[in-house]
DRENDO-1510 file (C-alpha; in Angstrom, 1 decimal, always signed):
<recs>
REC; n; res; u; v; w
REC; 1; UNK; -11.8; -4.8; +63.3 .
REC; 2; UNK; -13.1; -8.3; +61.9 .
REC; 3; UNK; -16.3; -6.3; +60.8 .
REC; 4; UNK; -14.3; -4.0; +58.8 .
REC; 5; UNK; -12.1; -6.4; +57.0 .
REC; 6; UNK; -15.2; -8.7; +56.4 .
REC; 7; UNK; -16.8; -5.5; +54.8 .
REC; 8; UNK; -13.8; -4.4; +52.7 .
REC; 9; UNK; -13.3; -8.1; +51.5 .
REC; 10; UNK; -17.1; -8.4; +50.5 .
REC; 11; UNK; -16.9; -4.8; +48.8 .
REC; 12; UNK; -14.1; -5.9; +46.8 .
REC; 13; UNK; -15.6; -9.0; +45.5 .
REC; 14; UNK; -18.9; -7.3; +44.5 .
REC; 15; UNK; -16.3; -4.7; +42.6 .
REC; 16; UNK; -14.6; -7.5; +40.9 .
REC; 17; UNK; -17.8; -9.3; +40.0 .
REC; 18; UNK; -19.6; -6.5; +38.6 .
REC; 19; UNK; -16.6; -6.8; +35.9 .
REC; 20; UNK; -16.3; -9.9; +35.6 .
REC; 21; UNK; -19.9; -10.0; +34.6 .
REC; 22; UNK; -19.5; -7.1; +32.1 .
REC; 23; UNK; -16.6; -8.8; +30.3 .
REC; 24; UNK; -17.5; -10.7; +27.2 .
REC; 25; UNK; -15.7; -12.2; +24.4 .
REC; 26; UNK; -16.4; -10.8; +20.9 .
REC; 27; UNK; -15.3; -10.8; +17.3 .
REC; 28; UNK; -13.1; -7.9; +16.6 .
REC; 29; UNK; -12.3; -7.1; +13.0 .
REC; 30; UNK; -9.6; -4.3; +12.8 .
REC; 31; UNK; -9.5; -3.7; +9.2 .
REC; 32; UNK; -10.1; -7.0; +8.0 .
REC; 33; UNK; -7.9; -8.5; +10.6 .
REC; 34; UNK; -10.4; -11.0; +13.2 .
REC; 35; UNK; -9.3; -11.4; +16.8 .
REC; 36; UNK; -11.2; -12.6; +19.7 .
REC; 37; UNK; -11.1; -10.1; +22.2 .
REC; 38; UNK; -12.8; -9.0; +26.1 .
REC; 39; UNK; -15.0; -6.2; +25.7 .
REC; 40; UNK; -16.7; -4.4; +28.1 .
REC; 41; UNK; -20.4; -3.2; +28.7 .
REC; 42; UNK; -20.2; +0.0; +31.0 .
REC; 43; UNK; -22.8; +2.3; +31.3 .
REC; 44; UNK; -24.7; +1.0; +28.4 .
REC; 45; UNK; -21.5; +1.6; +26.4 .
REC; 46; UNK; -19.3; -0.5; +24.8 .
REC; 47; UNK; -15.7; -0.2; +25.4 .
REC; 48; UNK; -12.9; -2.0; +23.5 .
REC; 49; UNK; -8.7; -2.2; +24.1 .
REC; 50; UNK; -7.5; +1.1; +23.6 .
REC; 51; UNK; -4.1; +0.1; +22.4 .
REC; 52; UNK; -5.1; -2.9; +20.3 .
REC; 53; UNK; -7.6; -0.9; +18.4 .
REC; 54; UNK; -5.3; +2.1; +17.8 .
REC; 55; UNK; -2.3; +0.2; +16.7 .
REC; 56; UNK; -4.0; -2.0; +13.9 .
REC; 57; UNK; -5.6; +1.4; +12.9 .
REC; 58; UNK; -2.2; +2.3; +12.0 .
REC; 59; UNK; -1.4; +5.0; +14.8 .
REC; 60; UNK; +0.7; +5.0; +17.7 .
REC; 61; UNK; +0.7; +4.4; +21.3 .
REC; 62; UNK; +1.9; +5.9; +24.3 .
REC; 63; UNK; +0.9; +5.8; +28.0 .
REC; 64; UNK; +2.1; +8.7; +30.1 .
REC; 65; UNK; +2.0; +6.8; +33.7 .
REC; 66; UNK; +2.8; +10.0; +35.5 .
REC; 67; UNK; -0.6; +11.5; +34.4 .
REC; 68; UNK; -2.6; +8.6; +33.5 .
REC; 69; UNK; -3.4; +9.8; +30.1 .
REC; 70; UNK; -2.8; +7.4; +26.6 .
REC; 71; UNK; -1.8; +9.5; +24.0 .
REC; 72; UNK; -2.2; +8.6; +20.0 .
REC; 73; UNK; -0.9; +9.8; +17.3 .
REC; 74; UNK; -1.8; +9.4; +14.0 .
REC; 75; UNK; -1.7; +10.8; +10.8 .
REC; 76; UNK; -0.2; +13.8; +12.4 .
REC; 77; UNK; -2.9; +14.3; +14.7 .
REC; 78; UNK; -2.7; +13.9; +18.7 .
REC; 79; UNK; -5.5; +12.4; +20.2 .
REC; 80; UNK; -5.6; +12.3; +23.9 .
REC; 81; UNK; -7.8; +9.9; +26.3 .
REC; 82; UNK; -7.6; +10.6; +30.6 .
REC; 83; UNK; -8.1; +7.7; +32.6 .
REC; 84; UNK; -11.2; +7.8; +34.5 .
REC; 85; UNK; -12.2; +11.0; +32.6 .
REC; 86; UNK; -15.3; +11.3; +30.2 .
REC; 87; UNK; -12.9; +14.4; +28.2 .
REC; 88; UNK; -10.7; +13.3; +25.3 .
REC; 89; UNK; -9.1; +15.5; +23.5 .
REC; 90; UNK; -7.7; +15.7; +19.6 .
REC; 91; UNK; -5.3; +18.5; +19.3 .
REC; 92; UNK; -6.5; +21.5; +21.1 .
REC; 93; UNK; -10.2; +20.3; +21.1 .
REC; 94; UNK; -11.8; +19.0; +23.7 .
REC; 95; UNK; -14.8; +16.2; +23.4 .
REC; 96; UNK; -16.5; +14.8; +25.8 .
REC; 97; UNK; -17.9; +11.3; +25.8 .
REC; 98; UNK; -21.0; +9.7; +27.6 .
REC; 99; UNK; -18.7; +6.8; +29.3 .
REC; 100; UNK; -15.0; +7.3; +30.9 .
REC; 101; UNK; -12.2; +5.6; +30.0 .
REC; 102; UNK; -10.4; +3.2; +32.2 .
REC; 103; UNK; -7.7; +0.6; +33.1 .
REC; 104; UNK; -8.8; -3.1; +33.8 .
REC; 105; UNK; -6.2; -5.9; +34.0 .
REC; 106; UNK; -3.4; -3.4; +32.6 .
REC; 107; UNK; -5.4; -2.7; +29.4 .
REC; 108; UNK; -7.0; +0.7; +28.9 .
REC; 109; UNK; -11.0; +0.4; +27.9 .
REC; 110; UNK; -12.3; +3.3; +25.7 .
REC; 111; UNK; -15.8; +3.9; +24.4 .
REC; 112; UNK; -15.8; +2.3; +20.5 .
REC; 113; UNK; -17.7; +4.9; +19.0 .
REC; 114; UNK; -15.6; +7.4; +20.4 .
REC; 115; UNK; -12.5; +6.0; +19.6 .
REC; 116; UNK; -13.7; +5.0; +16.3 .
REC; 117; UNK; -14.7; +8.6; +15.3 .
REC; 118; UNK; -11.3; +9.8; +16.5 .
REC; 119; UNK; -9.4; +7.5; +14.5 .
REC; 120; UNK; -11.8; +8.4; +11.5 .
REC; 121; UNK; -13.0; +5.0; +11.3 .
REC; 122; UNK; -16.0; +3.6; +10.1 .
REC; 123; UNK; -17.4; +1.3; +12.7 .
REC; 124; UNK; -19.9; -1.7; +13.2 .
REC; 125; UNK; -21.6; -3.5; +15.8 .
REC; 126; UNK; -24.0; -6.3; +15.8 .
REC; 127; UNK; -25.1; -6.7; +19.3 .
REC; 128; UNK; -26.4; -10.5; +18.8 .
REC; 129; UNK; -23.7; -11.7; +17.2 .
REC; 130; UNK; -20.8; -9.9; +19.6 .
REC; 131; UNK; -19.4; -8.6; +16.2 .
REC; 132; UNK; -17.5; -5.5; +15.8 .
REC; 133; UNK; -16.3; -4.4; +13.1 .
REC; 134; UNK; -14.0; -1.4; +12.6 .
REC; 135; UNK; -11.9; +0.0; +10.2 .
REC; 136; UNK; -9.8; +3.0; +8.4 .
REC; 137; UNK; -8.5; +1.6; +5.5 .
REC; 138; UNK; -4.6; +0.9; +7.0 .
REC; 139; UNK; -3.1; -1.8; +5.6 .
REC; 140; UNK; -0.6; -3.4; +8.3 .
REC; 141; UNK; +2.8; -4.8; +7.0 .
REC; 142; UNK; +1.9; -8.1; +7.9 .
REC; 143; UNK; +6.1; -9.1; +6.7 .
REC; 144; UNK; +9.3; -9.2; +8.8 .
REC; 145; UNK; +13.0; -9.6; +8.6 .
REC; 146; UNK; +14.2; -13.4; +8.8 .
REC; 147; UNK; +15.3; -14.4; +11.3 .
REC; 148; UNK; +18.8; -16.7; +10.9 .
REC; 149; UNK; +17.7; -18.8; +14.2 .
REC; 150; UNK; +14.2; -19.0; +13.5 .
REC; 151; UNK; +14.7; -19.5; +9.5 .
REC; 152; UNK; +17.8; -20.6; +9.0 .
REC; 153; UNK; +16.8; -24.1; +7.4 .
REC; 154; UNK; +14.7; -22.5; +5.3 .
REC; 155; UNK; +16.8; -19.5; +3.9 .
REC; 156; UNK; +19.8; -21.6; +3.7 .
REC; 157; UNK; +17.7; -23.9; +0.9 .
REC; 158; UNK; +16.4; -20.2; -0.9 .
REC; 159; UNK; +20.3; -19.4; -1.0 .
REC; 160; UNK; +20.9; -22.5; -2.5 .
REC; 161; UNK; +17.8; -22.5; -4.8 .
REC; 162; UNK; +18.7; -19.3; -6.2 .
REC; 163; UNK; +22.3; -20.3; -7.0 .
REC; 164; UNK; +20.7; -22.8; -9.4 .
REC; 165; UNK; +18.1; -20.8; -11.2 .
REC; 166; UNK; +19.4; -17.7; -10.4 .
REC; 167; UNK; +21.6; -18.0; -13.6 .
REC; 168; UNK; +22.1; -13.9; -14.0 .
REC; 169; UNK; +23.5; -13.6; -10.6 .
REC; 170; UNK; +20.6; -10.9; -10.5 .
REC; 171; UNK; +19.3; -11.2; -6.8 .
REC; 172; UNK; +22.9; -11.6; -5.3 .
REC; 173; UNK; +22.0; -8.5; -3.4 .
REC; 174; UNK; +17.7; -8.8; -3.1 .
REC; 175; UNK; +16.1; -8.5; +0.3 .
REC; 176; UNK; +14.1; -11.1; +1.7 .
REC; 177; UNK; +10.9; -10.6; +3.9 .
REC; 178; UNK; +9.0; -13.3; +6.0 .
REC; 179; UNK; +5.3; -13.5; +6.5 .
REC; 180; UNK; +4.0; -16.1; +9.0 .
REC; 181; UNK; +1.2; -17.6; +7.4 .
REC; 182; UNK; -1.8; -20.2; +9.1 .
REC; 183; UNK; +0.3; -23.3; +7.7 .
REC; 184; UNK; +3.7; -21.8; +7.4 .
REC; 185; UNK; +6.0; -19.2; +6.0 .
REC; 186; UNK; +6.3; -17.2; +3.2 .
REC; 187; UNK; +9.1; -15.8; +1.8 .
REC; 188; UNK; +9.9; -12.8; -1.4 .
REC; 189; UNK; +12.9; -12.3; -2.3 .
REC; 190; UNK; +13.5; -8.7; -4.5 .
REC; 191; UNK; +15.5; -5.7; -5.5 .
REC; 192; UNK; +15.0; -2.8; -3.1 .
REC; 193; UNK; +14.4; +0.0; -6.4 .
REC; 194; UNK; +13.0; -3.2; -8.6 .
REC; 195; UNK; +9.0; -3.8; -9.7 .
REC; 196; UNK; +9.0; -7.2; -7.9 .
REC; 197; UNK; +6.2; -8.3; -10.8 .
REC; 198; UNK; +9.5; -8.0; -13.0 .
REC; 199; UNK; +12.4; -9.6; -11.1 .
REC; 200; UNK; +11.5; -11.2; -7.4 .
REC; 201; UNK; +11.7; -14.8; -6.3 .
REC; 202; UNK; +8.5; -16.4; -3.9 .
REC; 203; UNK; +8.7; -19.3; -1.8 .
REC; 204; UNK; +5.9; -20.9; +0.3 .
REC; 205; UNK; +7.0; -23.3; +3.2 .
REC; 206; UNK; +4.5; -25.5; +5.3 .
REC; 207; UNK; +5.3; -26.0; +8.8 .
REC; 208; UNK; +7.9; -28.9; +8.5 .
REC; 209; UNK; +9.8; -26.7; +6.5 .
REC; 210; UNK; +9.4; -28.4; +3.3 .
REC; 211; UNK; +8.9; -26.3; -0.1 .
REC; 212; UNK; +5.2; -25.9; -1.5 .
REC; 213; UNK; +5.5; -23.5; -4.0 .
REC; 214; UNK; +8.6; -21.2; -5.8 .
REC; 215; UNK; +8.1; -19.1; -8.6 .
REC; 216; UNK; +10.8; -16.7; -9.9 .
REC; 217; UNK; +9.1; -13.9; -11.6 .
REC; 218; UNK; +11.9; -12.2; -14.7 .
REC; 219; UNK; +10.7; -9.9; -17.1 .
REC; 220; UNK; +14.0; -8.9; -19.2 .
REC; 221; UNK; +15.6; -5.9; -20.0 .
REC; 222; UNK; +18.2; -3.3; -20.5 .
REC; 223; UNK; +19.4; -3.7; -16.7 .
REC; 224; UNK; +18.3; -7.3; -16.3 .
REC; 225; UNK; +18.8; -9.0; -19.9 .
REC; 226; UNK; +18.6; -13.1; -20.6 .
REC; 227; UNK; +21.9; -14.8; -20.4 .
REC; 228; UNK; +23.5; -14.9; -23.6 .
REC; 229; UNK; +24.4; -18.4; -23.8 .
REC; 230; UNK; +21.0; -19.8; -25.0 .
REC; 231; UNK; +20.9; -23.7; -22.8 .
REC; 232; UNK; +20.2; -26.7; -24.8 .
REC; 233; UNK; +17.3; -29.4; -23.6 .
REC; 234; UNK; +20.0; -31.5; -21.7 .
REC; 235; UNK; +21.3; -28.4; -20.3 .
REC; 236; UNK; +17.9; -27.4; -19.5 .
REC; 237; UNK; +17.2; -30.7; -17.9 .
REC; 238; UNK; +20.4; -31.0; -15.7 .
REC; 239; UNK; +18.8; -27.3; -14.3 .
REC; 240; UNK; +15.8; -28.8; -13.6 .
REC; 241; UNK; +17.0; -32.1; -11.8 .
REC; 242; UNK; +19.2; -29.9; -9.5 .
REC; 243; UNK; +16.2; -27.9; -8.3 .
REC; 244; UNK; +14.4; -31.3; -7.7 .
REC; 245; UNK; +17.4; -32.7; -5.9 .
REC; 246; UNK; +17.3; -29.2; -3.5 .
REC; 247; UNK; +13.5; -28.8; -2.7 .
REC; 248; UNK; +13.9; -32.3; -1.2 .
REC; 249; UNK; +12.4; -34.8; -4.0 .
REC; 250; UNK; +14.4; -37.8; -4.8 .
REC; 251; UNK; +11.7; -39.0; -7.3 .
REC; 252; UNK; +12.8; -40.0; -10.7 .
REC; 253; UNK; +11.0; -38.0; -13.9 .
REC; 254; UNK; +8.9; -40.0; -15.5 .
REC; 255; UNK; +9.2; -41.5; -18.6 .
REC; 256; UNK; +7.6; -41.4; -21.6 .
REC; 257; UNK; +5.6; -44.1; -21.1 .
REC; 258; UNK; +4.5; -43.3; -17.4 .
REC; 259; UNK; +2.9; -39.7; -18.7 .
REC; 260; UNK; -0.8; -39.5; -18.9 .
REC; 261; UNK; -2.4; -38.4; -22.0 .
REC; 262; UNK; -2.7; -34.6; -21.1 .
REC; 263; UNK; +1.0; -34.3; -19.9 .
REC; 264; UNK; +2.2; -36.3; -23.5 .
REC; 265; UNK; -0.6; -33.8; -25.2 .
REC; 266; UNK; +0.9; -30.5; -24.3 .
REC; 267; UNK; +3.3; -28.6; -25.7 .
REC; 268; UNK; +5.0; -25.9; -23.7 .
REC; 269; UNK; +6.3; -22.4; -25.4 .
REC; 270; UNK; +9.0; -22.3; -27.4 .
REC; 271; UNK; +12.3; -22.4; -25.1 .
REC; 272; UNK; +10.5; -24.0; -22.6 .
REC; 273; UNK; +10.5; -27.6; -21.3 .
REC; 274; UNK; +8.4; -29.4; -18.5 .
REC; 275; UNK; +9.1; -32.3; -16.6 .
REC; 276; UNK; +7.0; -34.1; -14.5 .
REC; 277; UNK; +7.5; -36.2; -11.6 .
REC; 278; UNK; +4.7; -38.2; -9.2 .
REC; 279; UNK; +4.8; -35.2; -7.1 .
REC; 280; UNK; +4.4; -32.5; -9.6 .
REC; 281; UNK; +6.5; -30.8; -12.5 .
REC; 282; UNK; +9.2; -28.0; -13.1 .
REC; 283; UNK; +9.3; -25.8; -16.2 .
REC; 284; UNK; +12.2; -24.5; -17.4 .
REC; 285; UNK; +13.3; -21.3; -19.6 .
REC; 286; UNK; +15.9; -22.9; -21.6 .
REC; 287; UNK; +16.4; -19.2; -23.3 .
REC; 288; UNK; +17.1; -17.3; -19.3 .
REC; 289; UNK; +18.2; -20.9; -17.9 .
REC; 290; UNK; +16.1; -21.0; -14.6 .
REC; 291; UNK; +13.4; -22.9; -13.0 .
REC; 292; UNK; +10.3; -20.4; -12.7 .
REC; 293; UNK; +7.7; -22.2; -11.6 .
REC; 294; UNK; +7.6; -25.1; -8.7 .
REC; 295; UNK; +4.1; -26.6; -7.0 .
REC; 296; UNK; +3.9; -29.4; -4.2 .
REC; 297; UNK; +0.7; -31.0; -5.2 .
</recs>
């Protein structure tokens, strides 16, 4: 009895070896998205996540435990991989594949090549440098909604901000998406049925939740017209200074005397006015009355 358990312990471990030693860590670029992923070298194939793959590709997923098969869809079309089966299928045509596909550590393994010419997907490898590359053309929407717990700081402030510049009342109702960025968070603010280029708001937050960039993008017209009270300089200014106060910069503007030769130099369009700080400068459409245009240097 000891024989046999010694035997089935050693078999195991030679079973778990053999894939531990064909796991290795590569660059994966799903269109144009990088992540550092196992793949595996079976058969003198190379087989990649299944679901991973197929979901940045823009399809999909489903497992189907009760026949151990992974079922994609995308673009309309079914495509079918069996577990421990060389067959895949794509609609009602069967193709058969030189490598099976199979389940290791809860992930499904599929041949790349295969899966890439399923998906219709152009693919690359660069066996020195561990670099796949593979990709359809999808464009993942890399935004989500915001989240009151998770943004609250920062989307009470974008409230706030928009209250000031927002003179038109014309994003009362916009929609706001969130992308998690390297260093931060960015946010848009737009109308649903609007061309953001002509009426959205941007922010840019670093990870202490302090604002690095705003701009307010307003093109006029019919729907969306300027204000009809036209804001004089001290109006203009008292706009400006309330935006300051909100993104969190106590600093005074600087005086006349404190401006270098460029900032004294230039002269801004007609209706606009610029003032600088230590930290950076606002503009401000004195003819809409808004700040469109804030950067944390």
């Amino acid at each position: 009895m000891k024989k046999k358990f010694l035997f089935i312990l050693s078999f195991l471990l030679l079973f778990t070896s053999v894939y531990a030693s064909e796991r290795k860590k590569m660059t994966l670029v799903i269109n144009n998205i990088v992540f550092e992923k196992d793949f595996v070298v079976k058969n003198d194939r190379i087989h990649i996540p299944l679901r991973l793959v197929s979901e940045n590709l823009g399809a999909d997923v489903i497992w189907k435990g009760d026949t151990r098969q992974v079922e994609i869809i995308n673009k309309g079309k079914k495509i079918v991989f069996y577990i421990d089966s060389k067959e895949y299928r794509i609609d009602d045509m069967v193709f058969t594949i030189d490598s099976p596909t199979f389940i290791l550590n809860d992930t499904a393994y599929v041949p790349a090549r295969a899966l890439a010419n399923a998906m219709n997907a152009k693919l690359e490898w660069n066996e020195k440098e561990f670099y796949c590359s593979i990709n359809n053309g999808y464009e993942r929407d890399v935004t989500r909604e915001p989240d009151p717990l998770k943004d609250g700081k920062d989307l009470a402030l974008i409230n706030k901000i928009r209250k000031v510049t927002d003179l038109g009342d014309y994003l009362r109702d916009g929609v706001i998406k969130v992308e998690e960025v390297q260093d931060g968070k960015v946010y848009e603010l737009f109308l649903k049925d609007y061309e953001k280029k002509n009426l959205s708001m941007r922010f840019i937050f670093d990870k202490n939740n302090n604002l690095k960039f705003y701009k307010f993008d307003y093109f006029p017209n019919e729907k969306y017209p300027f204000l009809k009270k036209h804001l004089s300089e001290d109006e203009s200014r008292k706009v400006a200074r309330e935006f300051m106060n909100l993104v969190g910069n106590k600093k005074r503007f600087l005086k006349d005397k404190e401006l270098s030769k460029d900032q004294r130099d230039y002269l801004p369009d007609a209706g606009t006015y610029v003032f600088y700080t230590k930290s950076g400068e606002v503009t401000v459409d004195a003819s809409g009355g808004f700040v469109y245009t804030y950067s944390k240097n």
